[in-house]
PDB file of N, CA, C and O in Angstrom, chain B, residues numbered from 101:
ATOM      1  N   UNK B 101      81.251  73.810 117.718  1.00  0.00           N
ATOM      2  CA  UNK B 101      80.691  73.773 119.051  1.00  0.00           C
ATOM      3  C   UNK B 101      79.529  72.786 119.083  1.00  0.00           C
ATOM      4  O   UNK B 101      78.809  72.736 118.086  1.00  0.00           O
ATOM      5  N   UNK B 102      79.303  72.091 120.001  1.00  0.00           N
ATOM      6  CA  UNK B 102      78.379  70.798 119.997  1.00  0.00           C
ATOM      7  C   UNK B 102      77.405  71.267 121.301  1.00  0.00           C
ATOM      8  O   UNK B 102      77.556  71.433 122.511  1.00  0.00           O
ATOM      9  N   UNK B 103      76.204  71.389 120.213  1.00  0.00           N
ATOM     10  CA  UNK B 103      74.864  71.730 121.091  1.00  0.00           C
ATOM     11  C   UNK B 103      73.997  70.827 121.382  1.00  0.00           C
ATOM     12  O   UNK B 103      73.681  69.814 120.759  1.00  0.00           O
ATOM     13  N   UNK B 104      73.539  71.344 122.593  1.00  0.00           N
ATOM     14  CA  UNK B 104      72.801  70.371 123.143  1.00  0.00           C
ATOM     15  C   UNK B 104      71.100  69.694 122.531  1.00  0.00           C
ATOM     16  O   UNK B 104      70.573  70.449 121.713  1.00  0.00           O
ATOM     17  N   UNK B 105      70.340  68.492 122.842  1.00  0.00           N
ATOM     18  CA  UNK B 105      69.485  68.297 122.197  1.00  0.00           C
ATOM     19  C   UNK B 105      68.512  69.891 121.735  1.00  0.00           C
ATOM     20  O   UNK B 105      68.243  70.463 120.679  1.00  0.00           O
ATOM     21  N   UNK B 106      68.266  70.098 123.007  1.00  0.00           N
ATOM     22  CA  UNK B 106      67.130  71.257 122.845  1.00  0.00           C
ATOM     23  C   UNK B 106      67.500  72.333 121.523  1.00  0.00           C
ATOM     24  O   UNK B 106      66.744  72.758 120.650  1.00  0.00           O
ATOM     25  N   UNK B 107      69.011  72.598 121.752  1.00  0.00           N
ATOM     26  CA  UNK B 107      69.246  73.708 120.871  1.00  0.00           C
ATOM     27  C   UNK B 107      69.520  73.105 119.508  1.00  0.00           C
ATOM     28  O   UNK B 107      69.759  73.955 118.650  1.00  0.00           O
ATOM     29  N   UNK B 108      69.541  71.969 119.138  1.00  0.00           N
ATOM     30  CA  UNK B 108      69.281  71.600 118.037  1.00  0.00           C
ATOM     31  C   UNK B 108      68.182  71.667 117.500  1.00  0.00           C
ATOM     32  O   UNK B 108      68.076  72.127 116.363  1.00  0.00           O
ATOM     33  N   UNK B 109      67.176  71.245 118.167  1.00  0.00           N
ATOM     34  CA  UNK B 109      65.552  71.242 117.955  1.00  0.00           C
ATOM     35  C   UNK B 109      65.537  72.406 117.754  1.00  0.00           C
ATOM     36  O   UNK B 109      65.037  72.503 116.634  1.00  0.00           O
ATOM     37  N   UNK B 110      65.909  74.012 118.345  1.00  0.00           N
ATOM     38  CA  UNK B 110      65.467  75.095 118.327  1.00  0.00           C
ATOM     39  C   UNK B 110      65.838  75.400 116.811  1.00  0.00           C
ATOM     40  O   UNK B 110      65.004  75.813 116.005  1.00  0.00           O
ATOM     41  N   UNK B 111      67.327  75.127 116.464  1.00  0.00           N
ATOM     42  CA  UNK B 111      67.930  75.019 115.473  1.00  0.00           C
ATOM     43  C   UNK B 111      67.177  75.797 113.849  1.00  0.00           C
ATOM     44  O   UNK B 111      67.104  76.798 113.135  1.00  0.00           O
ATOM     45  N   UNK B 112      66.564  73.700 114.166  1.00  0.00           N
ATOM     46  CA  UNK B 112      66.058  73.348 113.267  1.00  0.00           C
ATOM     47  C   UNK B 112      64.638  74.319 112.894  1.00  0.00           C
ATOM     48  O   UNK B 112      64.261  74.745 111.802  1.00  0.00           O
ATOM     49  N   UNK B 113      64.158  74.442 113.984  1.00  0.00           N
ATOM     50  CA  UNK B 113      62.612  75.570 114.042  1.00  0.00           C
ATOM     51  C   UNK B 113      62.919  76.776 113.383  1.00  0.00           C
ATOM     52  O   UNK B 113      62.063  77.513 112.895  1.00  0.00           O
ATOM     53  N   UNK B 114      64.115  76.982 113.365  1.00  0.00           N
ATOM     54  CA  UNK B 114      64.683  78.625 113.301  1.00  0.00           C
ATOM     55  C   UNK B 114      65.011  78.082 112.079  1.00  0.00           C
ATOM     56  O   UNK B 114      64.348  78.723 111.263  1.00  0.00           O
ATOM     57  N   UNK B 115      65.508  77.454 111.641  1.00  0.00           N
ATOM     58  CA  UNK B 115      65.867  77.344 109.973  1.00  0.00           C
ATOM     59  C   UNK B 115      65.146  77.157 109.249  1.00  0.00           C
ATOM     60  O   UNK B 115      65.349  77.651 108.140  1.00  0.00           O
ATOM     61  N   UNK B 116      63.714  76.218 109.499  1.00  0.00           N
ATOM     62  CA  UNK B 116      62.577  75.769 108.731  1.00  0.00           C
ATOM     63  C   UNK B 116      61.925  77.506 108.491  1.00  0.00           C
ATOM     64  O   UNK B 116      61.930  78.202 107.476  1.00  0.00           O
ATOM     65  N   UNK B 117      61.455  77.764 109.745  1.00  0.00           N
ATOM     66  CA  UNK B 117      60.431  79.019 109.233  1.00  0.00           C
ATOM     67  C   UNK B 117      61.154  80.233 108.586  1.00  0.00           C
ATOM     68  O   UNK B 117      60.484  80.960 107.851  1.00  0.00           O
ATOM     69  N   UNK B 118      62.948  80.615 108.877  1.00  0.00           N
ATOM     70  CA  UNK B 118      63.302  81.294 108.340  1.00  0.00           C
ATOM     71  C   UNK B 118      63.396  80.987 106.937  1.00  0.00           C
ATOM     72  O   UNK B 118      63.131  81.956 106.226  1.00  0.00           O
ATOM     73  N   UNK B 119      63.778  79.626 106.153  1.00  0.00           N
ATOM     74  CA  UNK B 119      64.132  79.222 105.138  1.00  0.00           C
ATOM     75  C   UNK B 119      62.429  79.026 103.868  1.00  0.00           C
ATOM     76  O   UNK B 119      62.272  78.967 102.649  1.00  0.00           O
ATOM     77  N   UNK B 120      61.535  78.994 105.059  1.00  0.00           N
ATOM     78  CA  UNK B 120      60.190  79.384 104.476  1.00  0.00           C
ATOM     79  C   UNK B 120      60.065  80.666 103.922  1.00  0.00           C
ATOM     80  O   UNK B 120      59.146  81.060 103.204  1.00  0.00           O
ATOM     81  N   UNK B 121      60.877  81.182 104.236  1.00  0.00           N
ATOM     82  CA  UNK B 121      60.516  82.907 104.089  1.00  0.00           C
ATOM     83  C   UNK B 121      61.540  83.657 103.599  1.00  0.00           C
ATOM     84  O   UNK B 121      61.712  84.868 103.740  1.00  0.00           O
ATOM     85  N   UNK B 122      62.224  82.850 103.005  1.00  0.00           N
ATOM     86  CA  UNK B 122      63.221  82.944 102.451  1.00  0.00           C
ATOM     87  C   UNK B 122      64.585  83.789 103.005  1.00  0.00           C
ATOM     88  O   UNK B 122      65.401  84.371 102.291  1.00  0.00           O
ATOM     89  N   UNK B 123      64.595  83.704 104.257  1.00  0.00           N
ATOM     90  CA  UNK B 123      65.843  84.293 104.638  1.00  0.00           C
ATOM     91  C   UNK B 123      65.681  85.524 105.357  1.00  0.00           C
ATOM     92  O   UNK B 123      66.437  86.042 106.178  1.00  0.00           O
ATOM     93  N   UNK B 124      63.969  86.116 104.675  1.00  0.00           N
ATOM     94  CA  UNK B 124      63.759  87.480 104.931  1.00  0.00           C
ATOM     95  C   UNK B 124      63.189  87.993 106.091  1.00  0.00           C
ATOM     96  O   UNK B 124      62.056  88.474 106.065  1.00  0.00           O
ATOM     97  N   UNK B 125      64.082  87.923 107.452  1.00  0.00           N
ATOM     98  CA  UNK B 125      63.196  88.338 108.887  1.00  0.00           C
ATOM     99  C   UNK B 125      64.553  88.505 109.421  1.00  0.00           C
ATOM    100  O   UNK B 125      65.712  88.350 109.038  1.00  0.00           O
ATOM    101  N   UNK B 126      63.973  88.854 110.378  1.00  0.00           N
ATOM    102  CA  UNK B 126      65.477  89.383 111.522  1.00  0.00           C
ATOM    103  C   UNK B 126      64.758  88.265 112.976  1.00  0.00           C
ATOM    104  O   UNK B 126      63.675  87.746 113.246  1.00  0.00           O
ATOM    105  N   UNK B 127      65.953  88.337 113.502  1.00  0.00           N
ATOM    106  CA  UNK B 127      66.165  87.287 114.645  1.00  0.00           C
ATOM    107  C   UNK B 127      64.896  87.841 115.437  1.00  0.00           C
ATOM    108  O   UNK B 127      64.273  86.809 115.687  1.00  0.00           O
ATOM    109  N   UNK B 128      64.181  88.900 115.963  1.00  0.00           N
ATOM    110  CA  UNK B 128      62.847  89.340 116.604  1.00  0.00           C
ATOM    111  C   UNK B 128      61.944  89.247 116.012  1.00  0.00           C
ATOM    112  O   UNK B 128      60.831  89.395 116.518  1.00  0.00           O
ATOM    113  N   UNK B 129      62.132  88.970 114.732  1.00  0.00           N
ATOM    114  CA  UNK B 129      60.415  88.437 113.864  1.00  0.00           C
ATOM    115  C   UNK B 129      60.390  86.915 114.304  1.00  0.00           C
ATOM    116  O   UNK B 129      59.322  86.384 114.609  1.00  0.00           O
ATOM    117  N   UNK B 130      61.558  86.244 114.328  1.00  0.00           N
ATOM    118  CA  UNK B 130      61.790  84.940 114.425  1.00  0.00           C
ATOM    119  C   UNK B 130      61.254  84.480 115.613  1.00  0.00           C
ATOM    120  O   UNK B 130      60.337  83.664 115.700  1.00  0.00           O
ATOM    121  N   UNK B 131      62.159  85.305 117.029  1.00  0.00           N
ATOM    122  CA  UNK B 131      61.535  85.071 118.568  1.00  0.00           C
ATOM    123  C   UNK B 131      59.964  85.272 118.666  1.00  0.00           C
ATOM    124  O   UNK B 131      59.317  84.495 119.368  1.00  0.00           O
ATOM    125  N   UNK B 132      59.443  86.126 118.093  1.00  0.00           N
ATOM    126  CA  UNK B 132      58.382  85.905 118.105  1.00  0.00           C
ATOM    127  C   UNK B 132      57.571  84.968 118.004  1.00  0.00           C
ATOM    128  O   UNK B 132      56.879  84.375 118.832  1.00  0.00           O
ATOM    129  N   UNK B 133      57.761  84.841 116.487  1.00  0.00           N
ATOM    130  CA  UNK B 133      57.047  83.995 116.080  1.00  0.00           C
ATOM    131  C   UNK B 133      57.280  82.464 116.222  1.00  0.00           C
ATOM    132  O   UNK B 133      56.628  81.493 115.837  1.00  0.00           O
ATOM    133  N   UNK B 134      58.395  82.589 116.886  1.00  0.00           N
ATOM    134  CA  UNK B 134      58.220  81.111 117.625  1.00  0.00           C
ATOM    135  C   UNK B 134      58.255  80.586 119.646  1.00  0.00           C
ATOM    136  O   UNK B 134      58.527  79.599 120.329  1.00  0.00           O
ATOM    137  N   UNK B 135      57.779  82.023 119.829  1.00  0.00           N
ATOM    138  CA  UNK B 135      57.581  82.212 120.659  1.00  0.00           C
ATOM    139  C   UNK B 135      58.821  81.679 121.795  1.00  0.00           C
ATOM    140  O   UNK B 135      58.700  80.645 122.452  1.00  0.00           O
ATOM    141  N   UNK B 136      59.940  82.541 121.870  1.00  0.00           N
ATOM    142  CA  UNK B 136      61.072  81.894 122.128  1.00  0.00           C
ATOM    143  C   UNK B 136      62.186  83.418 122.566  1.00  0.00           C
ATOM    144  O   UNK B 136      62.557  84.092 121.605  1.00  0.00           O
ATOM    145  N   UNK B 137      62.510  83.728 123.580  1.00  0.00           N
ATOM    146  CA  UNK B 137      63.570  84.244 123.767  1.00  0.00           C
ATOM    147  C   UNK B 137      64.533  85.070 122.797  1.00  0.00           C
ATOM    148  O   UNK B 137      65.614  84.564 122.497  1.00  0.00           O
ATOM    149  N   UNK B 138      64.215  86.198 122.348  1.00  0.00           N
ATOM    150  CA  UNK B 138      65.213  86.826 120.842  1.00  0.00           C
ATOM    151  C   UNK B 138      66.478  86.351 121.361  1.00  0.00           C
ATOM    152  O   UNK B 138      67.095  85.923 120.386  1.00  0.00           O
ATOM    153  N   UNK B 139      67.285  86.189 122.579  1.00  0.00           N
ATOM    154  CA  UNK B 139      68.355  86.317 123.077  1.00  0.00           C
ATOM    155  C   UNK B 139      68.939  84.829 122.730  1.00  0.00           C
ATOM    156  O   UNK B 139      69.984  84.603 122.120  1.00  0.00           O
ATOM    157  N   UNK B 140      68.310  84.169 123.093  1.00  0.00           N
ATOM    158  CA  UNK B 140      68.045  82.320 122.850  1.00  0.00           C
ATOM    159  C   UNK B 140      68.564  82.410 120.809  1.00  0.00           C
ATOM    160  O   UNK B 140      69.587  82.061 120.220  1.00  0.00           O
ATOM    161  N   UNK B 141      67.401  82.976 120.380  1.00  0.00           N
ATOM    162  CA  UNK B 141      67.435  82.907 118.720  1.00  0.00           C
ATOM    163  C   UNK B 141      68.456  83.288 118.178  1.00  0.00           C
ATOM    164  O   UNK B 141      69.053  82.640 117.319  1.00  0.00           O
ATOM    165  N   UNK B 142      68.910  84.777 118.759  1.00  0.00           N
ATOM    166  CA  UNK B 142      70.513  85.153 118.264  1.00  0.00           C
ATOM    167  C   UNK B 142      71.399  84.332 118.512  1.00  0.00           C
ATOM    168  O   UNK B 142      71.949  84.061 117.444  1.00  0.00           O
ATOM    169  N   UNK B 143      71.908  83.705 119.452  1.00  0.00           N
ATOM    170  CA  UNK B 143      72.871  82.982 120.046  1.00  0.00           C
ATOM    171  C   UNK B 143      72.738  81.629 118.861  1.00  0.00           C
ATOM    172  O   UNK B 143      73.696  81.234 118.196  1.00  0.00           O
ATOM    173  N   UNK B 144      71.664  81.187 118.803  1.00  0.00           N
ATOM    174  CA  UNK B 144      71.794  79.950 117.763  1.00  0.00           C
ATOM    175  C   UNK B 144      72.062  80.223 116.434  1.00  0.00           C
ATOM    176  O   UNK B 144      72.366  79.326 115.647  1.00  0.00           O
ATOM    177  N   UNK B 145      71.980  81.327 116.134  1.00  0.00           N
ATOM    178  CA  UNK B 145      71.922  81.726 115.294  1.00  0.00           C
ATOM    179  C   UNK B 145      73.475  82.175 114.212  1.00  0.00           C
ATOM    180  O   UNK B 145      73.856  81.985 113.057  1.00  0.00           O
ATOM    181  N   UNK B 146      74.093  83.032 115.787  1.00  0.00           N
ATOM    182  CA  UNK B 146      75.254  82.892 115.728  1.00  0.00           C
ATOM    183  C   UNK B 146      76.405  81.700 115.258  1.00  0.00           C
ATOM    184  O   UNK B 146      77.322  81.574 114.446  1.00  0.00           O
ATOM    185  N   UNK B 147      75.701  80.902 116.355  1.00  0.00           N
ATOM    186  CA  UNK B 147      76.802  79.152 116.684  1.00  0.00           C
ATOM    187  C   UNK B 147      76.403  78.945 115.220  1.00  0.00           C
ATOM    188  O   UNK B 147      77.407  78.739 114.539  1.00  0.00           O
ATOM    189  N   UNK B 148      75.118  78.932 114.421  1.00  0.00           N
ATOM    190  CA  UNK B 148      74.950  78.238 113.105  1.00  0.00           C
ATOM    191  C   UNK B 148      75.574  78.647 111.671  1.00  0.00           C
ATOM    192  O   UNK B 148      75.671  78.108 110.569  1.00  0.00           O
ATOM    193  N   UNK B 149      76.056  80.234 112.423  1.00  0.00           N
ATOM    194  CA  UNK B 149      76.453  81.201 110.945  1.00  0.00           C
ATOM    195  C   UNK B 149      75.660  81.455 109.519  1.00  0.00           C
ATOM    196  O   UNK B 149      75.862  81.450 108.305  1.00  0.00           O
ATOM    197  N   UNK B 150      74.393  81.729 110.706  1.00  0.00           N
ATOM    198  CA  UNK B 150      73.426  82.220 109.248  1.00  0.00           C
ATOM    199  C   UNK B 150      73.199  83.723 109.706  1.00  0.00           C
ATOM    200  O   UNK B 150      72.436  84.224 108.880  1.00  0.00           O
ATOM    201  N   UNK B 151      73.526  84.601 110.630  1.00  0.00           N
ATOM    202  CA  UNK B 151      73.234  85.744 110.434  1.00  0.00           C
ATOM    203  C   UNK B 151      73.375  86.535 109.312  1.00  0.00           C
ATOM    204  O   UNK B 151      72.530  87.401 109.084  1.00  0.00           O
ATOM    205  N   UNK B 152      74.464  86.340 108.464  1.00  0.00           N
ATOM    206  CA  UNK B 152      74.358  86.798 107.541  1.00  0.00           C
ATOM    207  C   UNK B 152      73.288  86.965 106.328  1.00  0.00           C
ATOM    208  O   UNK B 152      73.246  87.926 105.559  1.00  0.00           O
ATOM    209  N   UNK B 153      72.329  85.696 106.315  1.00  0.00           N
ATOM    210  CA  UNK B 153      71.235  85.315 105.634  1.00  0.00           C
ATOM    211  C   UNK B 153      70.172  86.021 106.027  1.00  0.00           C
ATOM    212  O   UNK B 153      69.217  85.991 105.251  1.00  0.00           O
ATOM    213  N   UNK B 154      70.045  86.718 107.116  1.00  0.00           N
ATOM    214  CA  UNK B 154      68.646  87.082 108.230  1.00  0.00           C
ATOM    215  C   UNK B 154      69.179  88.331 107.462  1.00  0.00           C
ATOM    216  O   UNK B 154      70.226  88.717 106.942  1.00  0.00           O
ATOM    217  N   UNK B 155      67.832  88.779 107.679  1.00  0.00           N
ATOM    218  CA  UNK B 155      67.689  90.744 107.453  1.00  0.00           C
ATOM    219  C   UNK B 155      68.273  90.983 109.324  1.00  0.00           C
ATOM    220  O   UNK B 155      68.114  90.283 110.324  1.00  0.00           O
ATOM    221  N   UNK B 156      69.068  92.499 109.054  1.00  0.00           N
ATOM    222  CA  UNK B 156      69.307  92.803 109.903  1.00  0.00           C
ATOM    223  C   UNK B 156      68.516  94.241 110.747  1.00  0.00           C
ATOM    224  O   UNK B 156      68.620  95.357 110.237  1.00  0.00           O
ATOM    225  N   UNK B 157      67.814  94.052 111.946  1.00  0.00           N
ATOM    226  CA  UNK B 157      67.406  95.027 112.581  1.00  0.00           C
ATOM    227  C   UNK B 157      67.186  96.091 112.363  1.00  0.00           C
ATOM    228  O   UNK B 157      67.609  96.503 113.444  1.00  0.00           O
ATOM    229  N   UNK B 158      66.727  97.362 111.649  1.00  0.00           N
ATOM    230  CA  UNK B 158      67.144  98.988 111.514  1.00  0.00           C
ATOM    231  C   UNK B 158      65.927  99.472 111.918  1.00  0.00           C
ATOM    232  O   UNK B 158      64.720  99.233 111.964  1.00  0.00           O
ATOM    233  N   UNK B 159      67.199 100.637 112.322  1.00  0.00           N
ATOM    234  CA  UNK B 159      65.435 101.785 113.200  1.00  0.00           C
ATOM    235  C   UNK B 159      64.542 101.906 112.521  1.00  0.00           C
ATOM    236  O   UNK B 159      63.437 102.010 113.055  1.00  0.00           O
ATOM    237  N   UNK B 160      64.641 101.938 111.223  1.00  0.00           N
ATOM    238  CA  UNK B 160      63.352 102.276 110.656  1.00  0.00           C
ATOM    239  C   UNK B 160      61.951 100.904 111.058  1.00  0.00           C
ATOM    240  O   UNK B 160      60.775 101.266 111.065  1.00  0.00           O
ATOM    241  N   UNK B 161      62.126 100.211 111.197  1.00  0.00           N
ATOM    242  CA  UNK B 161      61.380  98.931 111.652  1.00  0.00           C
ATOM    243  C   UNK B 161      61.249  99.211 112.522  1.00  0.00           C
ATOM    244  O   UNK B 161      60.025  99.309 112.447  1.00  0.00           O
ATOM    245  N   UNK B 162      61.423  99.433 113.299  1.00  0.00           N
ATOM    246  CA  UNK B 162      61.114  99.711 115.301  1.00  0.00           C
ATOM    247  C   UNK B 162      60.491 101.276 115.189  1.00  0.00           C
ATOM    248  O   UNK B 162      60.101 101.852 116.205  1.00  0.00           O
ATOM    249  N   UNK B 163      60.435 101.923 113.827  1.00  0.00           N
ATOM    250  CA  UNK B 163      60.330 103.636 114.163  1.00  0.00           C
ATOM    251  C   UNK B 163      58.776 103.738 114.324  1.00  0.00           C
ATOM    252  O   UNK B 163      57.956 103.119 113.646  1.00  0.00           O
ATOM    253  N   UNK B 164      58.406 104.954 115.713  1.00  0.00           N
ATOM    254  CA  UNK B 164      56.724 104.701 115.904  1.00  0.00           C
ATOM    255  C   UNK B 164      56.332 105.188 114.686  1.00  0.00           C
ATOM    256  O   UNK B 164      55.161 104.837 114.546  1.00  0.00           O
ATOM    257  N   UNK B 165      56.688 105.798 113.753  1.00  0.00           N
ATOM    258  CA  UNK B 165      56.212 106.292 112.593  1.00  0.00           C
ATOM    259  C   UNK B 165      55.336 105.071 111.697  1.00  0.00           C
ATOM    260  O   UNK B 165      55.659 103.901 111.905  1.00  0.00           O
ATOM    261  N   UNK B 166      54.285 105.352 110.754  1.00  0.00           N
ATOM    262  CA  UNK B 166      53.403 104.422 110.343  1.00  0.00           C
ATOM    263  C   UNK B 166      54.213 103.813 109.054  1.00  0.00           C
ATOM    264  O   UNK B 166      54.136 104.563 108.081  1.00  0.00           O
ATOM    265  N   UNK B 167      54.548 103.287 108.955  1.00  0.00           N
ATOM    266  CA  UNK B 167      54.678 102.481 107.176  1.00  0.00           C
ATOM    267  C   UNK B 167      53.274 102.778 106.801  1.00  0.00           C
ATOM    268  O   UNK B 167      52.596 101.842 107.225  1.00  0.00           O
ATOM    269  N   UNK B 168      52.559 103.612 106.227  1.00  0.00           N
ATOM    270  CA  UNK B 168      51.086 103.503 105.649  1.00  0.00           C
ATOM    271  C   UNK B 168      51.497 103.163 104.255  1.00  0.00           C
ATOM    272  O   UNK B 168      50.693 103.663 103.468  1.00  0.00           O
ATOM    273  N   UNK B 169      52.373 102.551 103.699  1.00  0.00           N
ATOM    274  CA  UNK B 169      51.741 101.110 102.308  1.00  0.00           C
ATOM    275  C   UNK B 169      51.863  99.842 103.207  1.00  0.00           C
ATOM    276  O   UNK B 169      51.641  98.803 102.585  1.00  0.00           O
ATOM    277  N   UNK B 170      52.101  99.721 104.244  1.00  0.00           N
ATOM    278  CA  UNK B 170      52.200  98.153 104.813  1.00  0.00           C
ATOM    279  C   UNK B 170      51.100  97.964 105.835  1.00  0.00           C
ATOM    280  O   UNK B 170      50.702  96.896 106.299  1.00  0.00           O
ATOM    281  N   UNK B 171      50.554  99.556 106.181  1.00  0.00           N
ATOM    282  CA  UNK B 171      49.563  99.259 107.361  1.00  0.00           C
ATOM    283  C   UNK B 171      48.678 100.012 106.515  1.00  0.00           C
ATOM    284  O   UNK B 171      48.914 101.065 105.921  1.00  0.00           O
ATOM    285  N   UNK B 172      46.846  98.815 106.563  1.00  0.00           N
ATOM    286  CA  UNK B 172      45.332  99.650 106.170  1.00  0.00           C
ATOM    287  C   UNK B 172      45.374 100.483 107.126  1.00  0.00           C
ATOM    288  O   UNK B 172      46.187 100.385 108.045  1.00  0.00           O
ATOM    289  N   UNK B 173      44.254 101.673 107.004  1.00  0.00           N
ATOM    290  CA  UNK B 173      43.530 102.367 107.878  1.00  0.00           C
ATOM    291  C   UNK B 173      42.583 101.276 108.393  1.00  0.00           C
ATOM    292  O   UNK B 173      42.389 101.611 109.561  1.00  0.00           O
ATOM    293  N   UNK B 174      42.125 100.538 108.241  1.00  0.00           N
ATOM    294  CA  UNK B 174      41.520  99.656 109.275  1.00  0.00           C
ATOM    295  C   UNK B 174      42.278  99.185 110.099  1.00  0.00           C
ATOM    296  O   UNK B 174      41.847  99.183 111.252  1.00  0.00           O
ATOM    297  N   UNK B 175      43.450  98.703 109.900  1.00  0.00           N
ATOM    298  CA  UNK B 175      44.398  97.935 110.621  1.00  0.00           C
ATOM    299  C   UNK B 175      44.583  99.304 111.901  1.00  0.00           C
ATOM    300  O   UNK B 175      44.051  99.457 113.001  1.00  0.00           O
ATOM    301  N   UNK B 176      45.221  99.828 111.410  1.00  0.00           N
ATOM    302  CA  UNK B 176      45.224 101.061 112.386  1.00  0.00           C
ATOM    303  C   UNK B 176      44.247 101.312 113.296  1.00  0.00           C
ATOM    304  O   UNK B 176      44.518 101.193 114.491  1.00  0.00           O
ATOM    305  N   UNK B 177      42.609 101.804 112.772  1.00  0.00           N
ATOM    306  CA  UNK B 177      41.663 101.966 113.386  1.00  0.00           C
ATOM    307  C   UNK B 177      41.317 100.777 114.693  1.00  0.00           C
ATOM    308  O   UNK B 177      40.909 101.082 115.814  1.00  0.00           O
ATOM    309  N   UNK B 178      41.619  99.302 114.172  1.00  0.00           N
ATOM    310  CA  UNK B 178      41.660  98.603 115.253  1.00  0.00           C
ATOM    311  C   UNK B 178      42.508  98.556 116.599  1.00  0.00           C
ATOM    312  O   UNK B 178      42.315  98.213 117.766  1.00  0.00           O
ATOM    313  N   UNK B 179      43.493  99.051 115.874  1.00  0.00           N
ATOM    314  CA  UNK B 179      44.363  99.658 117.742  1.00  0.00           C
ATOM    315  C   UNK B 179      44.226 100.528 118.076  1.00  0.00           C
ATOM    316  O   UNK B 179      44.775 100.621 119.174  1.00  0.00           O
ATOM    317  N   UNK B 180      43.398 102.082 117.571  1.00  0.00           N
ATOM    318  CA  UNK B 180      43.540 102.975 117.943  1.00  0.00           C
ATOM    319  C   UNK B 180      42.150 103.149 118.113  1.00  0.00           C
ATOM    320  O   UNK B 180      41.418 103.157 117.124  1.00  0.00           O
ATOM    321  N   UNK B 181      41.649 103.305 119.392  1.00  0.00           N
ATOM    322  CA  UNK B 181      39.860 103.215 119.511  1.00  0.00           C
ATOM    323  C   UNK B 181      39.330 104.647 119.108  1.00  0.00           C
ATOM    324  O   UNK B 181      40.059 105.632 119.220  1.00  0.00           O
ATOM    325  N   UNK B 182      38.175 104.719 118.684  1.00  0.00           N
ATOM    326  CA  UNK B 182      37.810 105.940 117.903  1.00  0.00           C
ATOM    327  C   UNK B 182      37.032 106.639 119.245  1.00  0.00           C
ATOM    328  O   UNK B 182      36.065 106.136 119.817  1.00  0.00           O
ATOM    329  N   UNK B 183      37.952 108.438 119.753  1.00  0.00           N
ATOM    330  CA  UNK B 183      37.381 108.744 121.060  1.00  0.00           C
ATOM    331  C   UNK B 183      36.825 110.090 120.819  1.00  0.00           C
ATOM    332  O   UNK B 183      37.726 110.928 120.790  1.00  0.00           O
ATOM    333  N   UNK B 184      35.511 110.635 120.616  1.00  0.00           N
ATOM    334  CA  UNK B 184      34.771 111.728 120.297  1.00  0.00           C
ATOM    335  C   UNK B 184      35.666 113.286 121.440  1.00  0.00           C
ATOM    336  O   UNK B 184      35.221 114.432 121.377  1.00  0.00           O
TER     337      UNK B 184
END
């Protein structure tokens, strides 16, 4: 399938920072962080046939529950305002 300039450029953005990181993010760490449409990122992502390379989505990542070895208690304390 032959994409257009833009989605090449996007492409390429999506392969550099994923390939920085060795593979290890899912397509919504990606939209993010490149500030870009998750819907946009999957789709290229698709046409390129690297999903397989990306970590894939699981509830546990989205769960409100804390990862406390990945999150300080400071980190925390900063979103959660301290209310007497």
């Amino acid at each position: 399938m032959k994409c257009s300039p833009q989605t090449e450029a996007l492409a390429y953005r999506i392969w550099a920072l994923a390939r920085s990181r060795g593979w290890d993010m899912h397509v919504g760490q990606i939209a993010s962080e490149l500030e870009v449409d998750s819907a946009r990122v999957r789709r290229v992502v698709q046409v390129k046939g690297w999903q397989p390379r990306l970590r894939s989505n699981t509830a546990a990542e989205f769960s409100p529950v804390f990862n406390l070895a990945a999150v300080s208690l400071r980190d925390i304390e900063k979103e959660v305002p301290y209310v007497r």
